[in-house]
Backbone as a chain_set.jsonl record, in Angstrom:
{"seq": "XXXXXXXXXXXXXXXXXXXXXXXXXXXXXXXXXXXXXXXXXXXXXXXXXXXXXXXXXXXXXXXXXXXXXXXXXXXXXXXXXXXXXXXXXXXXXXXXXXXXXXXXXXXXXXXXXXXXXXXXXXXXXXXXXXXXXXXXXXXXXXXXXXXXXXXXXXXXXXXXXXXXXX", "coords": {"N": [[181.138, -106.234, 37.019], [179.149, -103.992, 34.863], [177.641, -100.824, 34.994], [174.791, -99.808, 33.768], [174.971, -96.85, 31.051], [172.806, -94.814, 30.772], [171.335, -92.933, 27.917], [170.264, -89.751, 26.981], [168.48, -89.998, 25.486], [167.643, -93.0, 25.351], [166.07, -92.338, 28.147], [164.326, -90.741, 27.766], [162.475, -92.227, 25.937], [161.816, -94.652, 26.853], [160.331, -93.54, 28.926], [158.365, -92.765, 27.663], [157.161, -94.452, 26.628], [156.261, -96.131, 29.016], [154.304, -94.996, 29.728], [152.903, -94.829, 27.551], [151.787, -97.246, 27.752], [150.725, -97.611, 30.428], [148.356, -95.553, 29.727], [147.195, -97.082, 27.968], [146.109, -98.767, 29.152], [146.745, -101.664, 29.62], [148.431, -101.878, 31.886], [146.038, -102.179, 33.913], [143.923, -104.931, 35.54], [141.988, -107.172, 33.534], [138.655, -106.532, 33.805], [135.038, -107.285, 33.702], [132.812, -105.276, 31.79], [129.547, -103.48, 32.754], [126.481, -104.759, 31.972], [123.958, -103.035, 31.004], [120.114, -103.757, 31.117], [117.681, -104.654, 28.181], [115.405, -102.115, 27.739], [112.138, -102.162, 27.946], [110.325, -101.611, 25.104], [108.684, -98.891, 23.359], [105.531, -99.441, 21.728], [105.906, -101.889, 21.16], [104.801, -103.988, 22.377], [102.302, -104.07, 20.937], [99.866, -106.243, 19.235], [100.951, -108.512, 20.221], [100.274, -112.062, 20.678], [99.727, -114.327, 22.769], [100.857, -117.394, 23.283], [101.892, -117.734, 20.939], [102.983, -119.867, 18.082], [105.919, -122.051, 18.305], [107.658, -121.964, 15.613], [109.717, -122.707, 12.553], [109.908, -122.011, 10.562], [108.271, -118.51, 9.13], [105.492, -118.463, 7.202], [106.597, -117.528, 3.514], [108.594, -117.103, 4.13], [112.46, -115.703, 3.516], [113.353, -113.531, 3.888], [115.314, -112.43, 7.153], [115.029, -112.899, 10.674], [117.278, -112.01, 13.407], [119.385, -112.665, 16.155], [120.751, -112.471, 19.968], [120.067, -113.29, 23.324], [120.762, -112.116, 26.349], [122.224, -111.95, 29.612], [121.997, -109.45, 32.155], [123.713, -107.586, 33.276], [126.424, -109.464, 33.62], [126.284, -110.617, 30.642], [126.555, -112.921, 30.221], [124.89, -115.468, 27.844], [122.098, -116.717, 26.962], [120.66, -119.556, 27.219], [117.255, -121.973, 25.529], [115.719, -119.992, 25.92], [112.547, -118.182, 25.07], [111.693, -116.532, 21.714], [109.436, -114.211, 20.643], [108.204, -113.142, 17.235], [106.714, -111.155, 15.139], [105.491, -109.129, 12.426], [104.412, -106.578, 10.249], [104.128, -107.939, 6.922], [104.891, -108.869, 3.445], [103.318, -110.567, 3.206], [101.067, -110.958, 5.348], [99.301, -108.977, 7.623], [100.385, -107.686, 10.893], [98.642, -108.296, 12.756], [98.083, -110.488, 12.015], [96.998, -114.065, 12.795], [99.161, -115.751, 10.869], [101.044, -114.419, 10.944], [103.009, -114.384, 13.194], [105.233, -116.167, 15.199], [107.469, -118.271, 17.036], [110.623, -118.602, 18.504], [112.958, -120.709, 20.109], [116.167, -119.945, 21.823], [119.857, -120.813, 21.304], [122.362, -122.709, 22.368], [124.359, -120.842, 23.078], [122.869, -118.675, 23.148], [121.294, -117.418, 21.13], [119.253, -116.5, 18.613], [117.206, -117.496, 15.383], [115.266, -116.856, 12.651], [113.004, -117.401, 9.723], [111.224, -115.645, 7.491], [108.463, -114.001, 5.888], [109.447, -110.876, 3.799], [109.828, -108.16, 5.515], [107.241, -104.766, 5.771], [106.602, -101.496, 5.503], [104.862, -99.978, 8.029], [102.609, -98.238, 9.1], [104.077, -96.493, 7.825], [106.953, -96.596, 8.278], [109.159, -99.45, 8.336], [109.112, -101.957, 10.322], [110.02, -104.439, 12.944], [108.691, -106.924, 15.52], [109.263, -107.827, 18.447], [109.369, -110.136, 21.476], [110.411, -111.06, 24.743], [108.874, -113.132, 27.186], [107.979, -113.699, 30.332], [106.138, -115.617, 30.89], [106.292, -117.686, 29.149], [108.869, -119.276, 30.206], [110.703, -119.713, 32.647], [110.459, -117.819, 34.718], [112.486, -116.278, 35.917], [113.476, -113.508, 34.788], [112.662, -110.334, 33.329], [109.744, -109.65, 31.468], [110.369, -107.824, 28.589], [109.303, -106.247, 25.827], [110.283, -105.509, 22.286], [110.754, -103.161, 19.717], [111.894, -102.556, 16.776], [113.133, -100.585, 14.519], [114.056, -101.114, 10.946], [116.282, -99.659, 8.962], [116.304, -99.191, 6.057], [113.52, -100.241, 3.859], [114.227, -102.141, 2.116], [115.994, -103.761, 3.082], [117.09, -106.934, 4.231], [116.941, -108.235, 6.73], [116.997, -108.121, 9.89], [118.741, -107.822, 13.134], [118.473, -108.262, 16.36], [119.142, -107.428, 19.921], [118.534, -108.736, 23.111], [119.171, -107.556, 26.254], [118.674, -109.39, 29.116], [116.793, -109.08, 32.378], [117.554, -109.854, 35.675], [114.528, -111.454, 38.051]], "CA": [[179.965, -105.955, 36.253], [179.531, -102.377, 34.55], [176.426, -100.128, 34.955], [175.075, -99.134, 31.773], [174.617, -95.423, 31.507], [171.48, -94.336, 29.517], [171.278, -91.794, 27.151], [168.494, -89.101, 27.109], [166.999, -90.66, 24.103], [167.016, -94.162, 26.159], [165.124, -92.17, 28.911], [162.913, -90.173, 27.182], [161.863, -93.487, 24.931], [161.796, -96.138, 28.055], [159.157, -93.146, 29.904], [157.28, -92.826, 26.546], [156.727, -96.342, 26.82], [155.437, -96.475, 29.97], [152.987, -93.709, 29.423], [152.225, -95.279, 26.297], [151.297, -98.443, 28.036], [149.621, -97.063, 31.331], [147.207, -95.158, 29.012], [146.246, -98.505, 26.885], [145.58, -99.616, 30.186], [147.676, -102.86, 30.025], [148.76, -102.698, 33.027], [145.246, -102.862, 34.526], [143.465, -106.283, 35.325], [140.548, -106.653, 32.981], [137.166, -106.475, 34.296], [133.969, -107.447, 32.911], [131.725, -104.311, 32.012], [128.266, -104.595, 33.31], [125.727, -104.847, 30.557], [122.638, -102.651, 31.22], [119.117, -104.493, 30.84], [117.212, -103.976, 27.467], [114.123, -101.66, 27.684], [110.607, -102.417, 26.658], [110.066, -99.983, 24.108], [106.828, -98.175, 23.198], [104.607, -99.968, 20.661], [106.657, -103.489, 21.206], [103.425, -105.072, 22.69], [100.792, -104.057, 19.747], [99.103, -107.063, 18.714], [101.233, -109.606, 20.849], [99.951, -113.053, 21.003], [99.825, -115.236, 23.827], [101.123, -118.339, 23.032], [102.35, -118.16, 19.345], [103.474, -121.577, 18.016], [107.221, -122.287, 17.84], [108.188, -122.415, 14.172], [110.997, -122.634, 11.558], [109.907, -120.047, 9.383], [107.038, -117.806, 9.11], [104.785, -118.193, 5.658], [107.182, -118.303, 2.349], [110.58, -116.713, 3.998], [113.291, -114.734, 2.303], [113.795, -112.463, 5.105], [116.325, -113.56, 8.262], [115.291, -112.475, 12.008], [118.291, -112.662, 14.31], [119.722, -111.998, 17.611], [120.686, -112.704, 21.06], [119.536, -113.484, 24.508], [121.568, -112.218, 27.413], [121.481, -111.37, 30.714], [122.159, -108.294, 32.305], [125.269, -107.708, 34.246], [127.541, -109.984, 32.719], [126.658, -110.8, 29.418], [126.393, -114.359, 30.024], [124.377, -116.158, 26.886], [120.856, -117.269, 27.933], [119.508, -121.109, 26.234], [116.479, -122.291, 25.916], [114.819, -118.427, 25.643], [111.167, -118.089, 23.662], [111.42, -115.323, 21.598], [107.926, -114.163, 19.477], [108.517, -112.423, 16.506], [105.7, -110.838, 14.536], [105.679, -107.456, 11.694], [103.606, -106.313, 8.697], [105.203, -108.646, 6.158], [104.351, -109.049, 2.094], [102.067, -111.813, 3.354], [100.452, -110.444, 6.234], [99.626, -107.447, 8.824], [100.892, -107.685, 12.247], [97.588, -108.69, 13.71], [96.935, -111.804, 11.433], [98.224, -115.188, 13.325], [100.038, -116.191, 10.43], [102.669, -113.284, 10.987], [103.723, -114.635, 14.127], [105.904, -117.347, 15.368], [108.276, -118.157, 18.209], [111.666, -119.694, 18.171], [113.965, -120.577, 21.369], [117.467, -119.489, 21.648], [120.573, -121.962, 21.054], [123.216, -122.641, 23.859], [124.89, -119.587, 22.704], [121.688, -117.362, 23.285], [121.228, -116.953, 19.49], [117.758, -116.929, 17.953], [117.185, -116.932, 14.506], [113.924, -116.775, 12.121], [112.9, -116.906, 8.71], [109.83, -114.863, 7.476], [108.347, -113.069, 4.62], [109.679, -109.539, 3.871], [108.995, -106.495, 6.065], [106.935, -103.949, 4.687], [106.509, -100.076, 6.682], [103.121, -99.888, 8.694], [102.606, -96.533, 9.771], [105.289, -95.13, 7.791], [108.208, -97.18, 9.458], [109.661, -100.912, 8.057], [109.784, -102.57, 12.032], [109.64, -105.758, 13.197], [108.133, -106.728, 17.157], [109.631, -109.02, 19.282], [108.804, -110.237, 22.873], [110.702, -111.74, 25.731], [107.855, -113.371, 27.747], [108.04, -115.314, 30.705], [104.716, -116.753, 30.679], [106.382, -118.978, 28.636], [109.822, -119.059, 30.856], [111.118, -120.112, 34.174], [109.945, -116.551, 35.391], [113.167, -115.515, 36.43], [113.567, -112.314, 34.012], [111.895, -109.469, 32.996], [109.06, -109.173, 30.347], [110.829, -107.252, 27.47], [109.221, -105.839, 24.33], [111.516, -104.559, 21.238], [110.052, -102.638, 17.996], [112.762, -102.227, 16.313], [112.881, -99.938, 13.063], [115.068, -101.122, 9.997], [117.159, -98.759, 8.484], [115.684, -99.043, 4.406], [112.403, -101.362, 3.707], [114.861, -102.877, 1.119], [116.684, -104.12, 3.855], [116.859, -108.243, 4.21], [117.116, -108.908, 7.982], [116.731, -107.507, 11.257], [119.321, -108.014, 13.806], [118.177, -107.662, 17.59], [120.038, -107.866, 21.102], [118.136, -108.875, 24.238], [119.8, -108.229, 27.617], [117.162, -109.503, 30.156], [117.239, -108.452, 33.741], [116.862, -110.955, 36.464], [113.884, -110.881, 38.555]], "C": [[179.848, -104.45, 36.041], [178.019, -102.015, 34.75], [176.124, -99.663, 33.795], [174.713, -97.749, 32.223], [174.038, -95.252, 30.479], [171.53, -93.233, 29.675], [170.224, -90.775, 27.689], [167.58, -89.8, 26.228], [167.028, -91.936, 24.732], [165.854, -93.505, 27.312], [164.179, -91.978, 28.773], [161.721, -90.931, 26.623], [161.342, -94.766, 25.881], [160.106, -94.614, 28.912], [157.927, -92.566, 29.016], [156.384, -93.944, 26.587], [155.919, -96.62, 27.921], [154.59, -95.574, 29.965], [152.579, -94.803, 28.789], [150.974, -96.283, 27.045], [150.79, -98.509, 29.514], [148.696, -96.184, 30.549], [146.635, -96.147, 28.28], [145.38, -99.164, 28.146], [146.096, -101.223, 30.19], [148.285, -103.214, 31.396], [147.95, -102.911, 34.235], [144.599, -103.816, 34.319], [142.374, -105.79, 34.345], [139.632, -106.872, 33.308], [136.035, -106.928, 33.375], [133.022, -106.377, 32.746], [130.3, -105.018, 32.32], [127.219, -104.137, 32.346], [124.129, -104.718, 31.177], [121.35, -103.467, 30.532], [118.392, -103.514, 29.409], [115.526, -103.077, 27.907], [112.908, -102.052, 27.36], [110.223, -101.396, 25.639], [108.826, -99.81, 23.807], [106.343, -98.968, 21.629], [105.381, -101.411, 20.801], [105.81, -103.928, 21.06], [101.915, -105.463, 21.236], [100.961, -105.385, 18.674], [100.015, -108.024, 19.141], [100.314, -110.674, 20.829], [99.798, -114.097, 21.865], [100.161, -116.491, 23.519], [101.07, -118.98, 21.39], [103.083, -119.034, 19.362], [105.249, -121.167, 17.955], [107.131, -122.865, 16.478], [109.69, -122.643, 13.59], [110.884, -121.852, 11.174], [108.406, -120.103, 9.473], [106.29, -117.63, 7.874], [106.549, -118.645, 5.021], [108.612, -117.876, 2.807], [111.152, -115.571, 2.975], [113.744, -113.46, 2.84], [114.133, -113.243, 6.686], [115.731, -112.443, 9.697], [116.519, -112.596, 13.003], [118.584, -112.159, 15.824], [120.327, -113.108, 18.562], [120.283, -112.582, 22.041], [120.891, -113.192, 25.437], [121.291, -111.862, 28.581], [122.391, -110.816, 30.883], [123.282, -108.721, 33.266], [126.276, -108.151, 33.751], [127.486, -110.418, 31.794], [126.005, -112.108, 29.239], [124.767, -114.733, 29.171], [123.059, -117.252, 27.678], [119.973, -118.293, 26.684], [118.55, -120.79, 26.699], [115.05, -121.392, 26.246], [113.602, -119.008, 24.917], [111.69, -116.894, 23.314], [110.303, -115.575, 20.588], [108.459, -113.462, 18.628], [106.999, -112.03, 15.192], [105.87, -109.613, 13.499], [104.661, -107.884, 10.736], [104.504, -106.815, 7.602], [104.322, -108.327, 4.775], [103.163, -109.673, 2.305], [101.142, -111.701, 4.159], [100.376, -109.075, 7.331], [99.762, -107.939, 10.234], [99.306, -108.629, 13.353], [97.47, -109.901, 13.546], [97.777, -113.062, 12.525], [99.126, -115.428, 12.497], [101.118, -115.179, 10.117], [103.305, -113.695, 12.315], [104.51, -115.945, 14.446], [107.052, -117.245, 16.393], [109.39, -119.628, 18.18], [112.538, -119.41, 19.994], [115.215, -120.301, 21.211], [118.693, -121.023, 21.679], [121.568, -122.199, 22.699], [124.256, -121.412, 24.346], [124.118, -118.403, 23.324], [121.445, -117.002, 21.595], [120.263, -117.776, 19.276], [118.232, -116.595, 16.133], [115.948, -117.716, 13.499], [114.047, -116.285, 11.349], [111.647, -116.31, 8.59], [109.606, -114.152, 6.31], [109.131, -111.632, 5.145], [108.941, -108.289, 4.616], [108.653, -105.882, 5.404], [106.808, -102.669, 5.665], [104.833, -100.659, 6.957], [103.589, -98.486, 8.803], [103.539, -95.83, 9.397], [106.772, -95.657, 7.743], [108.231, -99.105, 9.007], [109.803, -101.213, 9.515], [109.041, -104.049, 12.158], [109.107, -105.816, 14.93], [108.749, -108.157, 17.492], [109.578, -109.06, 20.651], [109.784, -111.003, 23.595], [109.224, -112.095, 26.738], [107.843, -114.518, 28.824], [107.094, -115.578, 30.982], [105.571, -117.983, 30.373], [107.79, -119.473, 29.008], [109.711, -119.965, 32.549], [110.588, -118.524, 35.252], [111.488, -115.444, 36.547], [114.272, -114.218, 36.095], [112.541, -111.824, 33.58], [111.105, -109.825, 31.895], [109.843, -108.405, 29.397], [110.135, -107.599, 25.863], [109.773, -105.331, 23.382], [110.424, -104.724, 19.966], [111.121, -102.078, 17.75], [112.763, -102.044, 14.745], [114.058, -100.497, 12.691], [115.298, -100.014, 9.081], [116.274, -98.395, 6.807], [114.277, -100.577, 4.361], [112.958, -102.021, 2.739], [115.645, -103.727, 1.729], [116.163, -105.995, 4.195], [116.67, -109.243, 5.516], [117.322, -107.865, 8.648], [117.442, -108.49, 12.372], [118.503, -107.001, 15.497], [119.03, -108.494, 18.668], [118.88, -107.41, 22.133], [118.69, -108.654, 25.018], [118.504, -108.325, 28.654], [117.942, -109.574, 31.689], [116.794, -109.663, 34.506], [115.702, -110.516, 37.533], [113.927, -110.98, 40.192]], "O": [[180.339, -103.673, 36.859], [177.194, -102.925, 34.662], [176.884, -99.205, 32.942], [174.291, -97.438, 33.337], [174.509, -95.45, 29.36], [171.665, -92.523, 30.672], [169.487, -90.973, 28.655], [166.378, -90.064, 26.257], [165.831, -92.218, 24.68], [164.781, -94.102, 27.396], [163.185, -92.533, 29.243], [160.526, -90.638, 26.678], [160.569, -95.655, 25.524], [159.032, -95.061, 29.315], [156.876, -92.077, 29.428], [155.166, -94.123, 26.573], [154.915, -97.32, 27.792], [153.892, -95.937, 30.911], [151.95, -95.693, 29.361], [149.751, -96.173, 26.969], [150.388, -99.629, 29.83], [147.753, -96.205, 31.34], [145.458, -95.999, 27.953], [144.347, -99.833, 28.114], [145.553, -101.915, 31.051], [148.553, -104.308, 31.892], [148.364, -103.444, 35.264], [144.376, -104.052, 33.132], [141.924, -104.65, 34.22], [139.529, -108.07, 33.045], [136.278, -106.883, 32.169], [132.184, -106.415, 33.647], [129.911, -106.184, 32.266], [127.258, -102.958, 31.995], [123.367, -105.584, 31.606], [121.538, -103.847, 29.376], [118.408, -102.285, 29.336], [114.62, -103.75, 28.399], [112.754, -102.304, 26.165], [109.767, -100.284, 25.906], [107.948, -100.642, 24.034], [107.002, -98.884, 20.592], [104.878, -102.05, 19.877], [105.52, -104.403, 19.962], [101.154, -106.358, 20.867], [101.746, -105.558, 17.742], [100.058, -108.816, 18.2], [99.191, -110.203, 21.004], [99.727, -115.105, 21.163], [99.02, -116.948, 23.449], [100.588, -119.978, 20.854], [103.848, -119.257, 20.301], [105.666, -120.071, 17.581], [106.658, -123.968, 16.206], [110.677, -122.726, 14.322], [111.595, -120.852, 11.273], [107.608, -121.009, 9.714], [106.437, -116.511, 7.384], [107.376, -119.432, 5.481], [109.626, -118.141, 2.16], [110.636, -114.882, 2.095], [114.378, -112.567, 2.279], [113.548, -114.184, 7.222], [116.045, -111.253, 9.661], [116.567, -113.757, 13.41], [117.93, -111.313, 16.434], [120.445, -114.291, 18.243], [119.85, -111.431, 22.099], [121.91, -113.873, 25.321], [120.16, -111.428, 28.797], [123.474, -111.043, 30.342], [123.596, -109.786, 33.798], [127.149, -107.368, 33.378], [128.573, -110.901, 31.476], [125.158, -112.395, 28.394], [123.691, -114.398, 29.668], [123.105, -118.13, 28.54], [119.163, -118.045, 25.792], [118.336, -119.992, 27.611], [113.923, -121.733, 26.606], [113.611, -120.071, 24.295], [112.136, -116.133, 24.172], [110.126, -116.584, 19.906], [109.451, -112.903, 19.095], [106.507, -112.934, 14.516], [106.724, -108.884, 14.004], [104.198, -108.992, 10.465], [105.545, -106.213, 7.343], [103.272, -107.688, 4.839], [102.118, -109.405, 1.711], [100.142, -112.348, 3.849], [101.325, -108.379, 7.691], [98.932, -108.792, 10.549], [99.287, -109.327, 14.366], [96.959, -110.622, 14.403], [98.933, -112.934, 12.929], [100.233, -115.415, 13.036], [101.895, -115.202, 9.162], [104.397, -113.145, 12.458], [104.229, -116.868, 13.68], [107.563, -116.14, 16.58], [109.247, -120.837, 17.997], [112.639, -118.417, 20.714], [115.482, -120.473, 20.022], [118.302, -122.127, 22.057], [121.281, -121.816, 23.833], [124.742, -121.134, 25.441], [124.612, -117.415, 23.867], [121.584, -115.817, 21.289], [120.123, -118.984, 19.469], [119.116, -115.86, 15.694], [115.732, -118.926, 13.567], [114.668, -115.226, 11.259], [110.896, -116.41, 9.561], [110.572, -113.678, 5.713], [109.376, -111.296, 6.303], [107.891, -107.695, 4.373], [109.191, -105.868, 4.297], [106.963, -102.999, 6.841], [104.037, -101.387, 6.364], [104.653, -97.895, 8.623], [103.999, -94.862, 10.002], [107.649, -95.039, 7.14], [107.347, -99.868, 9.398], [110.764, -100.632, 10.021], [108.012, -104.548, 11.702], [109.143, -104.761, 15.563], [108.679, -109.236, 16.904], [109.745, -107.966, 21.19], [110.142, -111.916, 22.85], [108.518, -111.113, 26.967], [107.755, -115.727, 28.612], [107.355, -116.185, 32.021], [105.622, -119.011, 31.047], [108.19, -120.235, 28.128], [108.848, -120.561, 33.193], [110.464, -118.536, 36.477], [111.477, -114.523, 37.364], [115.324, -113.921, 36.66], [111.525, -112.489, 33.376], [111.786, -110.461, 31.091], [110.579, -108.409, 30.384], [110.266, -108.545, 25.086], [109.831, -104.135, 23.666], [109.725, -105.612, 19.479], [111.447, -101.091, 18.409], [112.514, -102.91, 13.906], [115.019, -100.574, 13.456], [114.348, -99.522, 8.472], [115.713, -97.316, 6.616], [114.406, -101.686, 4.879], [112.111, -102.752, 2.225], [116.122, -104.595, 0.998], [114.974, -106.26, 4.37], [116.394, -110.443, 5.526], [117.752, -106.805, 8.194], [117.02, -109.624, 12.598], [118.18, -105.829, 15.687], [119.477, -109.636, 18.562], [118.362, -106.294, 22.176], [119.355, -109.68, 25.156], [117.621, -107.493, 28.864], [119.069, -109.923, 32.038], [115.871, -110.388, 34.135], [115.767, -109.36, 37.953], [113.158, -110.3, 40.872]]}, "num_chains": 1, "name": "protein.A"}
């Protein structure tokens, strides 16, 4: 049997390679990052409801709410969620009942809600949404999100929950 005898350009190219591919990190296991809890944010709560109905859609529609439910640490997809969802729409102001409505999450963790068009309050197109366990098993955080959209021309509002355990 013969030994092969490598070149420089085999060496140089074989310890490129392994650089290459210890910097991609390939040859460490992969881990799960750990997925910090969402915040309550400031103004979330204004004009919350206590036990807004579960709907389909909110008034005439034509605007999409969406999101997910997760929990903190690993990610893992949380059924069976309430979320509230309320804003200053074409049809109503944030306070009235018929701006609010509450949908549960799928097996996925994915909510999603129709609703009239956002309009700015104060300046600012945002929508309000609640995690609440009142209406829960009580074993995660409260979480409020006011979350500003980008242009008031804008057709939907995408939000991400991670909820903390308690």
């Amino acid at each position: 049997m013969t030994t092969p005898n490598p070149t420089r350009r085999t060496v140089v190219a074989t310890a490129g390679a392994a650089l290459l591919i210890g910097a991609s990190g390939l040859t460490i296991p992969a881990r799960a990052q750990s997925l910090a809890p969402s915040p309550t944010m400031r103004g979330g709560a204004n004009n919350y409801r206590p036990g807004a109905p579960i709907v389909e859609r909110i008034g005439g529609g034509g605007f999409w709410t969406t999101g997910t439910v997760r929990r903190a640490s690993d990610g893992a997809p949380l059924a069976g969620r309430r979320i509230q969802v309320w804003a200053h729409t074409t049809e109503g102001h944030e306070r009235d009942a018929r701006s609010h409505g509450a949908v549960l999450t799928d097996a996925d963790g994915v909510f999603r809600i129709e609703m009239p068009q956002i309009v700015p309050a104060f300046g600012q197109p945002h929508g309000h949404l609640a995690y609440d366990t009142d209406y829960d098993d009580g074993s995660f955080e409260t979480v409020f999100l006011r979350p500003v959209m980008a242009r008031a021309s804008d057709t939907s509002l995408h939000v991400e929950f991670v909820l903390r355990p308690v």
